[in-house]
N, C-alpha and C positions, 0 to 999 in steps of 0.2 A: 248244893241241893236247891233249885231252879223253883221248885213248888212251894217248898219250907220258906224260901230265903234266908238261906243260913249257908256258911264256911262253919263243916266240923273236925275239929283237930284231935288226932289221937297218938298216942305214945306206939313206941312199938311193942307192946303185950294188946294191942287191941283196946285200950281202956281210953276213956272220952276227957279230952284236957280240956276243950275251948269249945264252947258256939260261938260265931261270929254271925249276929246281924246284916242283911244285908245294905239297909239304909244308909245315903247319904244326901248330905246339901250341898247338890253340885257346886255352888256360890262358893262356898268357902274353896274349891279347889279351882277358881277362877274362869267359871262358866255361867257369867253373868245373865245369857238370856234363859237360863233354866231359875228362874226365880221362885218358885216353889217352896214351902215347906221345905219339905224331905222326899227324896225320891230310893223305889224298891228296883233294886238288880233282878240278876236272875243268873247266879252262878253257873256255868257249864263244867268246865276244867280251869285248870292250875297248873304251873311249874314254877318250883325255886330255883330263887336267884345263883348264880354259879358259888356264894360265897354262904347260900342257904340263910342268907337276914330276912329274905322278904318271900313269901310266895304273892304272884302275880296270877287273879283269879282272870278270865271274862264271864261276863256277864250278858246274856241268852239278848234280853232285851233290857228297858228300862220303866219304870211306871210311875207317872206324877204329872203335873200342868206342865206342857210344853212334848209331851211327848204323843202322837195324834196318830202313828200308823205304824204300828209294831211289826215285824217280819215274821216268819215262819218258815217250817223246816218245810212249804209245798210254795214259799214267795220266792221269785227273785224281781231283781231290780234296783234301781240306785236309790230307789224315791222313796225307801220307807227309813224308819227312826234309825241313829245312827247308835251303836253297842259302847259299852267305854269297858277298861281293864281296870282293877281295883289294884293297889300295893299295897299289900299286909304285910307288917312286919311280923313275923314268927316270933317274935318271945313277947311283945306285948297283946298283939293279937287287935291292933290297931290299925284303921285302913288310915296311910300314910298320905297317898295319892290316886288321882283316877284319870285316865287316858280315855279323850274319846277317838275311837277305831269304825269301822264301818258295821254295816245292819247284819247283825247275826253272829257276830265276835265266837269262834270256837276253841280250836286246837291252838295249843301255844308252843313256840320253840325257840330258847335261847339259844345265842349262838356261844360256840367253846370260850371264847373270848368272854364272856360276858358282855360282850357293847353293845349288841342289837337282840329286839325282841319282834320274832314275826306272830299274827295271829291271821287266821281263816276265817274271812266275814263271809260266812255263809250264804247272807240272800243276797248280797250287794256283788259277789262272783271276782272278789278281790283279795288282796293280802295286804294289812298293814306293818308295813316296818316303822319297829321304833326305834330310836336311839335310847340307851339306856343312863347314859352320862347326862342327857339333856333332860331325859323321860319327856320327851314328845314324839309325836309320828313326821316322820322326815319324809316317805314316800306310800301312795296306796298304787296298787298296779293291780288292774285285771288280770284275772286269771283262765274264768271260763266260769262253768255252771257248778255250784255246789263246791268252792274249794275245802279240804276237810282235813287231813293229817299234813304237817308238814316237820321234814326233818333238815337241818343246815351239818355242812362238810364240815370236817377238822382244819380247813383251810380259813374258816369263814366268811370263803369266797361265792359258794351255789346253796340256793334253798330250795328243795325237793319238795311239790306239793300236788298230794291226792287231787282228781278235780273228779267228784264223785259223781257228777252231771253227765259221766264220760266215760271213755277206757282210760284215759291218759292219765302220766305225770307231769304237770308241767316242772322247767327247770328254770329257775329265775338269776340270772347271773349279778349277783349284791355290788359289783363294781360297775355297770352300766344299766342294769334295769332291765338288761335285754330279757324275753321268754320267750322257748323252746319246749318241745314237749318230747317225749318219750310215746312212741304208742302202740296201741295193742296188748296194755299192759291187761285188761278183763273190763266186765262190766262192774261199774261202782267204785273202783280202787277209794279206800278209807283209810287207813292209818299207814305208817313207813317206819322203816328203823332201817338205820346203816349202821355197817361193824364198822370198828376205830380206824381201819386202814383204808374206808371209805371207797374199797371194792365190791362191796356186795351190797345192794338196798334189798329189802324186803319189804312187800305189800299185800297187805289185806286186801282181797278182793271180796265185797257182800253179796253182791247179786251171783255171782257165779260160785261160791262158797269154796275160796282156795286160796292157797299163800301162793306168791311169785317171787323166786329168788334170782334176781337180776343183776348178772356180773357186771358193772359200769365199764370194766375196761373193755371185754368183750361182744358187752348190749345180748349176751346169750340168755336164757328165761326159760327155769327151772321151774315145776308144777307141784303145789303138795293139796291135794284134795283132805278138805277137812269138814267137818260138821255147818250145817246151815246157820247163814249172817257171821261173818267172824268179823270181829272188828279190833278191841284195841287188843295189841302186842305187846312184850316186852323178853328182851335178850341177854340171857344170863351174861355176869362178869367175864366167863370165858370163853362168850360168844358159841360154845357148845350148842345152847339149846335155846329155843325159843315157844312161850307161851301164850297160846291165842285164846280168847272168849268169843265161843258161839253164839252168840244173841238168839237168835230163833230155837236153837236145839238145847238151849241150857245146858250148858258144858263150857269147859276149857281142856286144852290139847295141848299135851307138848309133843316139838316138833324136834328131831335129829338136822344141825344146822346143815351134816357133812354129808347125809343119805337122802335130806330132806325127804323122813316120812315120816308121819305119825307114828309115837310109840307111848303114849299113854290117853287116853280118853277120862276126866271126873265129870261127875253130877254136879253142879250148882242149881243157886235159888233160882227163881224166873229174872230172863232177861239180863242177865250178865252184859254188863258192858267195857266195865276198867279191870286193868289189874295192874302190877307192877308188883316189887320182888324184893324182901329186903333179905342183902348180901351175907348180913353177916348170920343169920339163924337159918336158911334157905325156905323161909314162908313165904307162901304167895298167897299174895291180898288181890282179892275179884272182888269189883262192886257191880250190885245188881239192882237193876232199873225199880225194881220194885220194892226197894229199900233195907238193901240187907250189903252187911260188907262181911263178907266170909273170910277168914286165914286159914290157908292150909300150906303143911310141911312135906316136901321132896326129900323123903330120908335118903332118895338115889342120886341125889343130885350133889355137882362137888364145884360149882360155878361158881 
C-alpha cells in the first residue's frame, strides 16, 4: 500500500495478521550516503521467496534527505532517484535487507531455481537482476520504454518482459545479457504468465483490451477480447483456466486456456488491479485500487 506505507499480511480466511511499516534507515543496511533519519518506501508488489521465508516487496519510490527527484508512472529516464526492494521475513514480519534497483522498482519474478531475482524499473526503461545468494544486483539492462510484467522459463535461462511503452516483449537471454524482442504483440502489453512446459506465454494487453496466447515454439498468436484495461493475471494449477482483472470495466474474467474465450464475467469494487488464486479452497483474491481486497469461490472450478 504505496499511500499508507504499509506491507499487510493476511491469513487465508481473509483475516488481518501483520501491518508492516514501511520505514527504514538505509545506514544500517550499508547505504551510507542516505544519512537520514529514516527514510518512507512506497510498496507496489511482492513475491515469495521459492522456500516462502521472505517476501521480497519494491518499493514505488523513496522519501527522506538524500532523495531530490522522484519518478513517475508519466517519467522516464536515468536521472531520477533510484527504488530499493525490501526482505521481509514472513513469520517475524521484519525487513531483513534492502536492495537498491533502479527508478520505479515494479513487478518481481523469481527465478525456479531460487538464485536470481528480476524487477521492472519503470521510469529508468530497465531490468534489475539480482542474485539471491549474494542479495545484490549483479546486472541492470535496458529494456525499452515502460518495462512492466516479467516472467523467467523453467530453464532459468530467458526472462520475458512486458515493455509497456510499446507492442513488444522483450526476451532477455540471463546467460549473456543479450535482448531481443517479440513484436506485434498489441498496444501496452502489461503482465505475462507462461505454463510449466514453457510453450505457451500469455499477455495482458491494456490499451487494446485483450489476452494474447502466444505458442513460443511456433511464434503463432491467439486473440481473447476481454473487458477494458486488463492487467494482472493468474493461471490455475491445471493450467485449464485463466483469470484476468479489468481495471477500467471493474471486473474479472475467466478465460478457457484450450478455446481461449471468455466464459464467465464478475462485478468487483473500483479499479481492480491484483489477483492470484489460493489452490487449495479455489478462492480468488482481486485487489482493488481503491482499497478493497475481495475473495471470491469458483464452485466450477477443479484447478
Amino acid at each position: 500500500m504505496m499511500y499508507r506505507h504499509t506491507v499487510t499480511f493476511y491469513d487465508s480466511n481473509g483475516d488481518l495478521v501483520e501491518t508492516l511499516d514501511d520505514k527504514v534507515k538505509l545506514q544500517d543496511f550499508g547505504y551510507k550516503k542516505y544519512n537520514g533519519t529514516e527514510y518512507l518506501g512506497g510498496p507496489v508488489e511482492a513475491c515469495f521467496s521459492k522456500d516462502k521465508k521472505y517476501l521480497w516487496v519494491s518499493n514505488y519510490s523513496m522519501i527522506g534527505k538524500g532523495f531530490n527527484k522522484e519518478g513517475c508512472d508519466g517519467c522516464e529516464g536515468k536521472h531520477y532517484d533510484p527504488g530499493f526492494l525490501y526482505k521481509v521475513n514472513a513469520k517475524t514480519f521484519k525487513i531483513e535487507n534492502v536492495i537498491e534497483v533502479g527508478a520505479v522498482p515494479k513487478y518481481i519474478s523469481i527465478s525456479r531455481n531460487g538464485r536470481l531475482l528480476i524487477v521492472s524499473n519503470w521510469t529508468s526503461s530497465d531490468i534489475s537482476i539480482i542474485d539471491l545468494q549474494e542479495e545484490k544486483e549483479i546486472k541492470r539492462i535496458n529494456i525499452g520504454s515502460r518495462p512492466r510484467g516479467v516472467v523467467i522459463d523453467k530453464h532459468n535461462q530467458f526472462a520475458y518482459v512486458t515493455v509497456m511503452g510499446s507492442n513488444k516483449v522483450a526476451v532477455v537471454n540471463l546467460l549473456n545479457y543479450k535482448v531481443s524482442f517479440i513484436q506485434s504483440v498489441g498496444k501496452g502489453p502489461r503482465h505475462l504468465l507462461m505454463n510449466k512446459s514453457n510453450t505457451n506465454l500469455y499477455v495482458s494487453v491494456n490499451s487494446s483490451s485483450q489476452l494474447v496466447k502466444m505458442n513460443l515454439l511456433t511464434k503463432k498468436m491467439q486473440y481473447c477480447k476481454v473487458k477494458s484495461g486488463p492487467r494482472s493475471m493468474v493461471l490455475t494449477k491445471d493450467e485449464r483456466w485463466i483469470y484476468v482483472v479489468n481495471y477500467y470495466a471493474n471486473t474479472f474474467q475467466k478465460i478457457d486456456t484450450r478455446t481461449f474465450e471468455v466464459v464467465n464475467t464478475i462485478s468487483t469494487k473500483h479499479h481492480p488491479i491484483g489477483i492470484t488464486f489460493n489452490w487449495h479452497t479455489n478462492d480468488i483474491w482481486v485487489a482493488c485500487y481503491s482499497g478493497y481486497i475481495q475473495i471470491f469461490r469458483d464452485h466450477n472450478d477443479t484447478g
